[in-house]
N, C-alpha and C positions, 0 to 999 in steps of 0.2 A: 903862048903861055909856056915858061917852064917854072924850074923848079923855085926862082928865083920868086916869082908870081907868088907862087904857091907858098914861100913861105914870109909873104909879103902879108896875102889874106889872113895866117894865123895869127902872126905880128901883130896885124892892127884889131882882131880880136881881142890879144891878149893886152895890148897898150892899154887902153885905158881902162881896166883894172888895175893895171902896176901904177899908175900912176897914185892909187889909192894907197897900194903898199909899200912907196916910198923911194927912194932914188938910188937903193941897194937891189934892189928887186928890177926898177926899170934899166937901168944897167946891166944886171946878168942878164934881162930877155932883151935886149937889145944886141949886145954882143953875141946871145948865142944861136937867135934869127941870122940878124944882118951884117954881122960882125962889123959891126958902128959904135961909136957912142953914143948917147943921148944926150938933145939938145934940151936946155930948160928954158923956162918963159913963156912963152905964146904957143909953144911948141904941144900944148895940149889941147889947141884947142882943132892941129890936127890929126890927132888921135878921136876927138870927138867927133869928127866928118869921117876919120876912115871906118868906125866902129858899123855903122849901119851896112858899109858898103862893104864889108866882109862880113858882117852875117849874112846880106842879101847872096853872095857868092856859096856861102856855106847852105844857105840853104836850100838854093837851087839842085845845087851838087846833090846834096840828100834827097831830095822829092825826085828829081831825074833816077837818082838810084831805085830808088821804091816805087817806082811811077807803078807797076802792075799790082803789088799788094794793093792798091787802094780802086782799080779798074771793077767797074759794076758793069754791070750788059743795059743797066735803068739809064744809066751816066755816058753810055758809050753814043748812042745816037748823036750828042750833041755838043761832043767833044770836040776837038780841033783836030783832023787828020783819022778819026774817027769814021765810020764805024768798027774797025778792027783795032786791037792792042798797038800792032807794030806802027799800023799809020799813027797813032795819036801822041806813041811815044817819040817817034821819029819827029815829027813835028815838035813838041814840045822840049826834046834835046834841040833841035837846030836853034830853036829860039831862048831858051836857058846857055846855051852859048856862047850866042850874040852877045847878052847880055852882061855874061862872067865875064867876056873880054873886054867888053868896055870897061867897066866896072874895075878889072885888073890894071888897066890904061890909068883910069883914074885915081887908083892906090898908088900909081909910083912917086906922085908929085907929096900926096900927102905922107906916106912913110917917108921919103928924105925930107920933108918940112921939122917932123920928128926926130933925125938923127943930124950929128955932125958927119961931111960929108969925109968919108977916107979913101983911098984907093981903088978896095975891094966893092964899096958901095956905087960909085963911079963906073964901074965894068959891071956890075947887077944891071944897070940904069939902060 
């Protein structure tokens, strides 16, 4: 995972709303994510596959963050990696993980389905 991932997940966050706001809009967030242009046509329908699979990313990321605010001692018995704080986080980071990188594997094909291919998107890849 680098940064290229990372602002692959926001990308396909933000893709299809732009798509809503029009081909001036998905143009600047295209260019100033991936420094691409955007492909029209079919090309939204993958923005509609990446959209779940960057929020799933995003919101593992956040619950991983905040895993302890939400930690009860009622909850803790039957947690995964549980009974302590550390086990149960430790556990459910390794497995939010797993998951972000797959999940990150499987944004690259659908953000280049959404852009035309240049250069710099070629060397991201």
């Amino acid at each position: 995972m680098n940064i290229s991932d990372w602002k692959r997940t926001i990308f396909a966050v933000v893709a299809l709303p732009a798509y809503l706001a029009g081909p001036a809009a998905r143009r600047r967030l295209t260019r100033r994510l991936l420094d691409a242009e955007p492909r029209g046509g079919p090309a939204f329908f993958g923005a509609l596959a990446a959209f779940p699979l960057a929020l799933l990313i995003w919101y593992l990321v956040g619950r991983i963050a905040t895993f302890g605010f939400f930690w009860t001692e009622a909850g803790a018995a039957g947690s995964w990696g549980g009974p302590s704080l550390i086990g149960a986080w430790a556990v459910h980071f390794f497995g939010a993980l797993g998951m972000s990188v797959v999940a990150m594997w499987l944004l690259r094909p659908l953000t280049r389905w959404q852009v035309r291919e240049t250069a710099l998107m070629q060397e991201l890849s």
